[in-house]
C-alpha positions as CSV (number, residue, x, y, z in Angstrom):
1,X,19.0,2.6,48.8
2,X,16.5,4.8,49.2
3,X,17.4,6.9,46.2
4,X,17.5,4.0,44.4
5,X,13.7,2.8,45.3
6,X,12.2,6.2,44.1
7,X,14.1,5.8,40.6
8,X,12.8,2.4,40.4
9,X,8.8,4.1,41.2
10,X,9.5,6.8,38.6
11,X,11.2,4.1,35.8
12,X,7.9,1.9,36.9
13,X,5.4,5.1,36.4
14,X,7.2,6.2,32.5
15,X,7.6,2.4,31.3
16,X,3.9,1.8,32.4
17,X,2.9,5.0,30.4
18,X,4.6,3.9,27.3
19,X,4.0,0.1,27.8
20,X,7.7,-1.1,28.0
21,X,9.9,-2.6,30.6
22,X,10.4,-0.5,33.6
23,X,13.9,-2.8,33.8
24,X,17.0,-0.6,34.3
25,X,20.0,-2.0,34.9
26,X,22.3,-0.1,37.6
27,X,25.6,-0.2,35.1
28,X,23.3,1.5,32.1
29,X,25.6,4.0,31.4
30,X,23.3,6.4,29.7
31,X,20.7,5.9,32.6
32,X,23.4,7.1,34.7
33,X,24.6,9.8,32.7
34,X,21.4,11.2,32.6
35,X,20.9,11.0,36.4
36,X,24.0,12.9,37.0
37,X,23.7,15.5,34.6
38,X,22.9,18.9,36.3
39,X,20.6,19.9,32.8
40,X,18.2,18.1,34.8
41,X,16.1,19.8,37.6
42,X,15.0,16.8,39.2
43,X,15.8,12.8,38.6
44,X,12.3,12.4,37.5
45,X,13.1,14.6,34.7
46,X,15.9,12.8,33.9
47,X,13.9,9.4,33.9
48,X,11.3,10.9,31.9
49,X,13.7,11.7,29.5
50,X,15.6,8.3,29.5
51,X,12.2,6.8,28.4
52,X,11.0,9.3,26.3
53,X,13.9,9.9,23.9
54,X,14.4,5.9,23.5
55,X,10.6,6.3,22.2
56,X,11.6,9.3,20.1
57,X,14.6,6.5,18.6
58,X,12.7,4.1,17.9
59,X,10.2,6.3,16.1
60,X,12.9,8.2,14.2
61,X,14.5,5.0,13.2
62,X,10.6,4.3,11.6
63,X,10.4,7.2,9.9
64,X,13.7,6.6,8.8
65,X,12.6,2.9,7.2
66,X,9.1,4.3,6.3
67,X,11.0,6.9,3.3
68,X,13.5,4.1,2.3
69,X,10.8,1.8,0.1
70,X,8.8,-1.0,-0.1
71,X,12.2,-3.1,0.8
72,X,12.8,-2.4,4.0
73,X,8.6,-2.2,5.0
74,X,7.2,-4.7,6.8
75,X,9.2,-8.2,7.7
76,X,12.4,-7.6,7.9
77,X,16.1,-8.6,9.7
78,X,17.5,-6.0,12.0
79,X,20.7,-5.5,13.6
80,X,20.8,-2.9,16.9
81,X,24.5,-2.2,17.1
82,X,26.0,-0.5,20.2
83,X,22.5,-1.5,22.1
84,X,24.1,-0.9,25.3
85,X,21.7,-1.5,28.2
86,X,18.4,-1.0,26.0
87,X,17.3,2.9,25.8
88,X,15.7,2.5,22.5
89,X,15.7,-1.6,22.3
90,X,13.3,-2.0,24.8
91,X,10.8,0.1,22.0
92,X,11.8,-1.7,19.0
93,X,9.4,-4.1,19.2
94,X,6.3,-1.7,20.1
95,X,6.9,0.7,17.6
96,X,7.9,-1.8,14.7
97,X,6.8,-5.8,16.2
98,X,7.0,-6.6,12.1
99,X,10.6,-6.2,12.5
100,X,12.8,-9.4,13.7
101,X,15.2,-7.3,16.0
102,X,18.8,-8.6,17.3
103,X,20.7,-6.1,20.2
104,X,24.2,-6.2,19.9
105,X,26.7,-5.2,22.4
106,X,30.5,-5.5,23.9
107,X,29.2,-5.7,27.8
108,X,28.5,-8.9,28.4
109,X,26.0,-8.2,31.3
110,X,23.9,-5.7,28.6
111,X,23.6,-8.6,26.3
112,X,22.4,-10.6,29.5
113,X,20.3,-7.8,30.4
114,X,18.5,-7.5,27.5
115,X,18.2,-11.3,26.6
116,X,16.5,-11.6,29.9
117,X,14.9,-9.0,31.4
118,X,13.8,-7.2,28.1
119,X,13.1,-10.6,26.5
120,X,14.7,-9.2,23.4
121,X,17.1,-11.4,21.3
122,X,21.0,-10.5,21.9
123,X,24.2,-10.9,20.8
124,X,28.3,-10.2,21.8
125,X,29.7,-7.7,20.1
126,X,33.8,-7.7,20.0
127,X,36.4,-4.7,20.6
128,X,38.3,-5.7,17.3
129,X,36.3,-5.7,13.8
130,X,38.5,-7.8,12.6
131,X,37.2,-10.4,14.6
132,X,33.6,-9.3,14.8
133,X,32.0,-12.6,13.0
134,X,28.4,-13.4,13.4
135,X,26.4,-16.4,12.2
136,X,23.9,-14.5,10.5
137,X,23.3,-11.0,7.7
138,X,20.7,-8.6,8.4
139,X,18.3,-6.4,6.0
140,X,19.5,-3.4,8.4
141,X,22.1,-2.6,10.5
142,X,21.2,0.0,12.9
143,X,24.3,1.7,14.6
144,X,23.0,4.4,16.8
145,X,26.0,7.1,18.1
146,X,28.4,4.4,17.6
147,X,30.6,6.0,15.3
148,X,30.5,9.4,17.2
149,X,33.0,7.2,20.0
150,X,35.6,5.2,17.3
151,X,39.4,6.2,16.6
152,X,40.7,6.2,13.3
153,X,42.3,3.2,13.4
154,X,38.9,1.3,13.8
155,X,36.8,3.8,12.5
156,X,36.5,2.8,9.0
157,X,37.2,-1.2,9.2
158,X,33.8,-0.8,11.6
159,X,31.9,0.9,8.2
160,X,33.3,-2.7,6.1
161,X,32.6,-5.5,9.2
162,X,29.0,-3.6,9.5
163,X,29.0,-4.1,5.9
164,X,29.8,-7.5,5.6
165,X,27.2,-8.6,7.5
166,X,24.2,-7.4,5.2
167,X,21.8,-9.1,3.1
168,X,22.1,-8.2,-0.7
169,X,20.1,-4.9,-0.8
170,X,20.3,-4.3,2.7
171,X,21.1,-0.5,4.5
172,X,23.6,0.5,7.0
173,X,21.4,3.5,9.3
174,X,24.2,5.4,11.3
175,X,24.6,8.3,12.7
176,X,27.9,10.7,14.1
177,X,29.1,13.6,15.6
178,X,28.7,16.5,12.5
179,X,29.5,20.3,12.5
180,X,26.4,21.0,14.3
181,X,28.2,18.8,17.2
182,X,30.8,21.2,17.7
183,X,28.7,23.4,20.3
184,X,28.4,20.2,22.9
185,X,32.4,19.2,21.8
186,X,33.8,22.5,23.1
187,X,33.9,23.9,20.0
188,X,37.1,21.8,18.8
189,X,39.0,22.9,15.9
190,X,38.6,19.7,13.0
191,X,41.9,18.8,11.5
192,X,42.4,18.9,7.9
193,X,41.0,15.3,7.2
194,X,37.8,16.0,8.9
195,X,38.5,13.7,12.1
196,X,38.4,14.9,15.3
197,X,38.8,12.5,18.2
198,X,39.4,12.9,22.2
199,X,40.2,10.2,24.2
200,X,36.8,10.7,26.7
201,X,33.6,9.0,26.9
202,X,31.0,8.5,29.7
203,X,31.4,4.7,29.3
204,X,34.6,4.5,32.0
205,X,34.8,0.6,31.7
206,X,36.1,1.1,28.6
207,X,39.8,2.2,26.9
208,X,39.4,6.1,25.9
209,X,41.5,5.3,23.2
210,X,39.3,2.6,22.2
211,X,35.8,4.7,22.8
212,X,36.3,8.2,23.1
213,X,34.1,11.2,21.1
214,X,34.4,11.7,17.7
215,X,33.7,14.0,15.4
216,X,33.9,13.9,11.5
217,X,32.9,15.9,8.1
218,X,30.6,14.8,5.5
219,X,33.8,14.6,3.6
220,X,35.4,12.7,5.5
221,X,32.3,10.1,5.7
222,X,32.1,9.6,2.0
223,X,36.0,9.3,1.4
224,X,35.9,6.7,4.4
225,X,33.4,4.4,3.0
226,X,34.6,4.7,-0.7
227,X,37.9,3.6,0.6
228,X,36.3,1.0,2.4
229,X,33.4,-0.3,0.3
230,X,33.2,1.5,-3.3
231,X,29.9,2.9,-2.3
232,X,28.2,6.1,-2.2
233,X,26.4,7.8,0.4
234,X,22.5,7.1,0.2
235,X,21.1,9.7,2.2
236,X,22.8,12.5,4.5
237,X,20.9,14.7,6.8
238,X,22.8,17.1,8.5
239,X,21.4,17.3,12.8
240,X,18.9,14.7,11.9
241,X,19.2,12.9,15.3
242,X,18.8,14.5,18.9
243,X,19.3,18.4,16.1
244,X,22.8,17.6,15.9
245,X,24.0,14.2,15.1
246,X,24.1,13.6,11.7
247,X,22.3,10.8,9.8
248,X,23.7,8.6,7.0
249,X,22.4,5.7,4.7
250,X,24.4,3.2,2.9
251,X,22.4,0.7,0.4
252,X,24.4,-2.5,-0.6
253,X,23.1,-2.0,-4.0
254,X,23.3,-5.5,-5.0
């Protein structure tokens, strides 16, 4: 307990400084992740971090919208995919309050969490895409490191439900696991498809096979979402997120 009082002081002192919820929830999985990674010196640096790279997010997600055209500028629909427990939701709405922002996640108590302690407007997310059906389309779908955890099997029918739910002319932003991902993978050796996946993720509530780490080409990416939606990639930049998660851009075009 009293660990968990000084977190609480140190989340209180870096949300104050940026101006955003000092809210964490005790299940945040990349909260916790962070506080029991030995990288860190201290658990303040750790916290520091938790806060300041979800600013960082947010901010490269703005720069992202800022070099994609008068379209997606000012008043627009945005889904946050894979929001989990809100590292970067809980600056959306600071760093672009234009924006009309829904979170979007499969734990139930992170959609709760950020619905009511983050006041920021959340959604269920399902393990099957098949059956992942909301009541609305978005200008931008947002999927941050959500593609760097899917298998094969659900990889690419996640690219076409994503899809399915934009506004004509809207943008799929995601991002994966690249080449330049390989150094924090263990160096694995990438099949001949470019897929690479192992069954082991940080989120233990979940199925490994279901949500493990993944790793694919930019060959692989493009095949994958011809196959899926006849339609190019829009923009690829190779280590664009945290220097080694690739970004990608898909326009609907229509």
């Amino acid at each position: 307990m009293k660990e968990l009082s000084i977190l609480a002081k140190q989340a209180l002192f870096h949300g104050q400084q940026l101006g955003v919820s000092d809210n964490i929830h005790l299940d945040d999985f990349i909260f916790q992740f962070l506080i029991n990674n030995p990288s860190f010196n201290t658990h303040e640096d750790a916290v520091k971090y938790y806060f300041n790279d979800g600013r960082k997010s947010a901010r490269h997600l703005l720069a992202v919208l800022n070099s994609m055209g008068p379209r997606f500028h000012g008043s627009i629909s945005m889904l946050e995919f894979a929001s989990g427990y809100g590292c970067v939701t809980r600056h959306l709405s600071l760093v672009m309050p234009y924006i009309n922002f829904t979170a979007c996640d499969i734990h139930i108590e992170a959609v709760k969490f950020i619905s009511e302690k983050l006041g920021q407007t959340s959604i269920i997310s399902h393990q099957d895409p098949a059956n992942f059906a909301l009541s609305q389309k978005y200008d931008v779908i947002f999927s941050l490191s959500f593609f760097s955890h899917m298998p094969r099997k659900t990889w690419g029918r996640w690219i076409s439900a994503h899809f399915q739910h934009l506004n004509p002319g809207g943008a799929l932003i995601f991002t994966t696991h690249g080449l330049l991902s390989k150094k924090h993978l263990g160096n694995p050796e990438i099949p001949s498809d470019g897929f690479w996946f192992k069954p082991q993720s940080e989120q233990f509530d979940l199925d490994n096979s279901e949500y493990g780490l993944t790793l694919v080409t930019r060959e692989f990416v493009e095949q994958e979402i011809y196959t899926q939606i006849k339609r190019p990639i829009t923009r690829y930049e190779q280590g664009f997120w945290w220097e080694h998660q690739d970004l990608y851009i898909v326009l609907d075009g229509n």
